[in-house]
C-alpha positions as CSV (number, residue, x, y, z in Angstrom):
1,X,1.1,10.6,-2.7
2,X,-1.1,9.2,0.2
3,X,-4.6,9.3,-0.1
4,X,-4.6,11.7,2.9
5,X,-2.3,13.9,1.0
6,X,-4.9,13.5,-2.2
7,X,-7.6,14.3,0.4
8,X,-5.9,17.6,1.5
9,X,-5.6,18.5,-2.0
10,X,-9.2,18.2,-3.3
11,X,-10.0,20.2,0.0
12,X,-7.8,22.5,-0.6
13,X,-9.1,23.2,-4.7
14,X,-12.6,23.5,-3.2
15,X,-11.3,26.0,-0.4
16,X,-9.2,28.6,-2.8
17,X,-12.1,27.9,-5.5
18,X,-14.0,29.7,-3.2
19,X,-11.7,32.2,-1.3
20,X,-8.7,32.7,-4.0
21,X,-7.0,35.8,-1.2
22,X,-3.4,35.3,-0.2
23,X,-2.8,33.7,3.1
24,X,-1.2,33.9,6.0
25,X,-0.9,30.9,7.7
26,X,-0.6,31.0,11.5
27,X,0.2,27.4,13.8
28,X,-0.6,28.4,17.2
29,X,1.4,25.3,19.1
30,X,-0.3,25.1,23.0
31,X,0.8,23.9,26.0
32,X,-1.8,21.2,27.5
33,X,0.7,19.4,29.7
34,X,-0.8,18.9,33.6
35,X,0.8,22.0,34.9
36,X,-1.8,24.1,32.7
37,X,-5.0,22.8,34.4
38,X,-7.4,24.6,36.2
39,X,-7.2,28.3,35.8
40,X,-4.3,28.5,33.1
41,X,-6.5,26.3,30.8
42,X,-9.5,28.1,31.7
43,X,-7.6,31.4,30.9
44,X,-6.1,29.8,27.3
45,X,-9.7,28.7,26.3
46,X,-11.1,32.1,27.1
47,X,-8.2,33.6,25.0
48,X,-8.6,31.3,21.7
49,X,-12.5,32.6,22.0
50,X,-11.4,36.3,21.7
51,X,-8.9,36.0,18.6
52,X,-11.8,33.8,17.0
53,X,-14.3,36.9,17.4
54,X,-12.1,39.5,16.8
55,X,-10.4,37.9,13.5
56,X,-14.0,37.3,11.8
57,X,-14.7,40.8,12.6
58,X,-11.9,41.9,10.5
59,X,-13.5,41.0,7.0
60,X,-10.3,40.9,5.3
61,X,-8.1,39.1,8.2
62,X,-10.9,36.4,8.1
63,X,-10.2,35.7,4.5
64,X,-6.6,35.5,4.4
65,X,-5.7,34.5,7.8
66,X,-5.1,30.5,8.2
67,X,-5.4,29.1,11.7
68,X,-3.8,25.0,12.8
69,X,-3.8,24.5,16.3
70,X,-1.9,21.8,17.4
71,X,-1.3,20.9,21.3
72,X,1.3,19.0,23.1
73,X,1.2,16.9,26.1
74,X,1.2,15.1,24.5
75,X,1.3,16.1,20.4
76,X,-1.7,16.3,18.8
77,X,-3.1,18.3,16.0
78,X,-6.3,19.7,17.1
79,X,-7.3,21.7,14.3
80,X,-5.8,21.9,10.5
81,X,-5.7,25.3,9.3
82,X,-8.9,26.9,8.5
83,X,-9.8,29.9,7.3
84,X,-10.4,32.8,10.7
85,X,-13.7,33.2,9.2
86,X,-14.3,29.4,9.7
87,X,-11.9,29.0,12.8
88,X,-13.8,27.3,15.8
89,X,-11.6,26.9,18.8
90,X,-11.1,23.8,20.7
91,X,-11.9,23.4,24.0
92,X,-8.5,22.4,25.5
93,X,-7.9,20.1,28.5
94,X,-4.8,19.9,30.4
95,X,-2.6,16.4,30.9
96,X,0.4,14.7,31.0
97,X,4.2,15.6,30.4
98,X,5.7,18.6,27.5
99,X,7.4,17.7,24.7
100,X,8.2,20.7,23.3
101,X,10.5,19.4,20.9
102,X,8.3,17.5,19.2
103,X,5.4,20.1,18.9
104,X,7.9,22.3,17.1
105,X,8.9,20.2,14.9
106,X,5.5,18.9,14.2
107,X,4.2,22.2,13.6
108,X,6.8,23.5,11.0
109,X,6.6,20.5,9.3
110,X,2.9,21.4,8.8
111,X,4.0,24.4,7.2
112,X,5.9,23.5,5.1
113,X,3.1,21.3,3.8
114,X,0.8,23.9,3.4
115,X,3.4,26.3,1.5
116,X,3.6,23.2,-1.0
117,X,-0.2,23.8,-1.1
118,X,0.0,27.5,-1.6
119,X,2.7,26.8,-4.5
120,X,0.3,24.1,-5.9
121,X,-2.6,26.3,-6.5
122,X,-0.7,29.7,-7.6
123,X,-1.7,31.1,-3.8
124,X,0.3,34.0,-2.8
125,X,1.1,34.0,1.4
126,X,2.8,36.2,3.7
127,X,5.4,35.1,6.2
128,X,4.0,32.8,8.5
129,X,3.5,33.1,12.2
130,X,4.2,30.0,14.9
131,X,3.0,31.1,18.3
132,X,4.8,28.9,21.2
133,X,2.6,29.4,24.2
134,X,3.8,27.4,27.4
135,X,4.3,27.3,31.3
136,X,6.8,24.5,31.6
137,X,10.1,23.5,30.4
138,X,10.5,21.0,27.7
139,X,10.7,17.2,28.7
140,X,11.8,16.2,25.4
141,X,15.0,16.5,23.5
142,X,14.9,20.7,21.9
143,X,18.3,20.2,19.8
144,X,16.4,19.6,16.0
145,X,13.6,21.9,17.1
146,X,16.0,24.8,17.7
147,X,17.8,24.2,14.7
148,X,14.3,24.3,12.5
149,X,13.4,27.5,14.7
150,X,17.1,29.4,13.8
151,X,17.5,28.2,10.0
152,X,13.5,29.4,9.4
153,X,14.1,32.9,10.8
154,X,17.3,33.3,9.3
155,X,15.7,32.1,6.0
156,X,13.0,34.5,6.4
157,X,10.7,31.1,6.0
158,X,8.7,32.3,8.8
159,X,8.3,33.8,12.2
160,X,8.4,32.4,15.7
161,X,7.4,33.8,18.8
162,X,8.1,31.7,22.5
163,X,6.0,33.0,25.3
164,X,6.1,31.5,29.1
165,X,3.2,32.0,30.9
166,X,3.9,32.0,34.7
167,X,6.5,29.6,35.8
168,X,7.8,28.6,32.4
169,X,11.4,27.7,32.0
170,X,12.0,31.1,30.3
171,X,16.3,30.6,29.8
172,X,15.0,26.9,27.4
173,X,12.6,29.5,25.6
174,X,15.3,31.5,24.9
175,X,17.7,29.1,23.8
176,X,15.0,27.5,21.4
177,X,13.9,30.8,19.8
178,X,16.2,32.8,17.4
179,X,13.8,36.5,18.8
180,X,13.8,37.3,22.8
181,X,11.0,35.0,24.5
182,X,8.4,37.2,26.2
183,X,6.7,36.4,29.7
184,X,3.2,36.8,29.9
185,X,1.7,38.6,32.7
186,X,-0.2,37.2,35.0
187,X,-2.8,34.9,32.9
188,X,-3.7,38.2,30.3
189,X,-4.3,35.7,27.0
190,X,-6.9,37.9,26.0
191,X,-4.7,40.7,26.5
192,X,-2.2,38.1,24.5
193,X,-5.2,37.3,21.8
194,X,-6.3,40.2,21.2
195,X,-2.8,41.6,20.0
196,X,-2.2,39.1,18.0
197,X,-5.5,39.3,16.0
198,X,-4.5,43.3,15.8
199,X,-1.1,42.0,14.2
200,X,-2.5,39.4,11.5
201,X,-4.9,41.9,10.8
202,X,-2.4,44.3,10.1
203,X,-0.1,42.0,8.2
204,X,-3.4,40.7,5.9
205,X,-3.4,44.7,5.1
206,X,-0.2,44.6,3.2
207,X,1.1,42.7,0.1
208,X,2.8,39.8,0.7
209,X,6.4,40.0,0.6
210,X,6.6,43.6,0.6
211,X,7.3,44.0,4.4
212,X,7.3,46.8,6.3
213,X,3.9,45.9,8.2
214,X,4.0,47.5,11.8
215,X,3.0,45.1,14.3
216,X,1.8,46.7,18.0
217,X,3.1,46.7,20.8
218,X,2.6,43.8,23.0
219,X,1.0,45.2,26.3
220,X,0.8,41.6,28.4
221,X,4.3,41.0,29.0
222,X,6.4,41.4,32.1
223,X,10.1,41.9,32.3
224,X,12.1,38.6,32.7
């Protein structure tokens, strides 16, 4: 074990010392390649704001829902998970090339981390939730990241949702993800925020594993 490993451990004993709830750990994996910048960007910041102050209204959702955020353009975890109730969103930048790949990859291996954490300390989670957001198409190799995408649905190991926001290369997004990629409309994030704080808190309403938890409707997409 690595001392960073040890490190996320003691951290972890201290967190679900204080807050033993099940979890439902969420990787939100964002799109900061040059193509974002200006109003996109602007839009995606204004978004992350909305889930922050909607989740840590929900009393319950900001318990049990777990929030990483990692970017890519390139890869870079910005956040680790966090409690909602202690979720602060970055303030995002927009640069460089999108290797897609890569952030997928890089964010279910963080799940997978943290499941081992959960298992560790006797923490009960729900199925988690990776949220692809992007406007491009993939300048990296997707082959490894679509097979991690398709075995983890099939395995029920967790779910992943591909969205394109305006010109995004929505045929890769729907040969990387096992469900239907969905187009945003226009630049509606907090349209796109907002429902998915509804869903977690929804989901942090039921018992883990049981299933069954109706998730709304998303109202921000367009037909592709």
């Amino acid at each position: 074990m690595t001392e960073h490993d040890q490190q996320e451990l003691d951290t972890a004993s201290i967190t679900f010392v204080d807050n033993p709830e099940d979890r439902c750990p969420v990787v939100l994996l964002l799109d900061t390649s040059y193509s974002m910048s200006g109003e996109r960007i602007q839009a995606l910041n204004e978004g992350l704001q909305i889930l922050e102050k909607e989740l840590k209204e929900d009393t319950l959702a900001a318990k049990r829902v777990e929030l990483a955020t990692v970017t890519f353009g390139p890869v870079a975890l910005e956040q680790d998970f966090h409690d909602a109730k202690d979720f602060q969103p970055p303030s995002l930048k927009a640069d460089n090339n999108t290797p897609m790949g890569e952030a997928v990859e890089f964010g279910i291996r963080m799940l997978e981390q943290r499941k081992a954490i959960y298992r560790e300390h006797a923490i009960n989670y729900y199925r988690p939730w990776i949220i692809l957001i992007t406007d491009g198409a993939p300048t990296d190799n997707i082959d490894e990241a679509k097979r991690l995408v398709w075995d983890g649905e099939k395995n029920k190991e967790f779910m992943f949702f591909a969205i394109g926001v305006e010109d995004a290369d929505m045929p890769a997004l729907a040969d990387l993800s096992l469900r239907d990629p969905l187009k945003l409309r226009g630049l509606a994030f907090n349209e796109l925020f907002s429902w998915l704080s509804s869903s977690l808190s929804a989901v942090s309403q039921s018992q883990p594993g049981t299933g069954g938890v109706t998730i709304p409707a998303p109202g921000w997409t367009i037909d592709v």
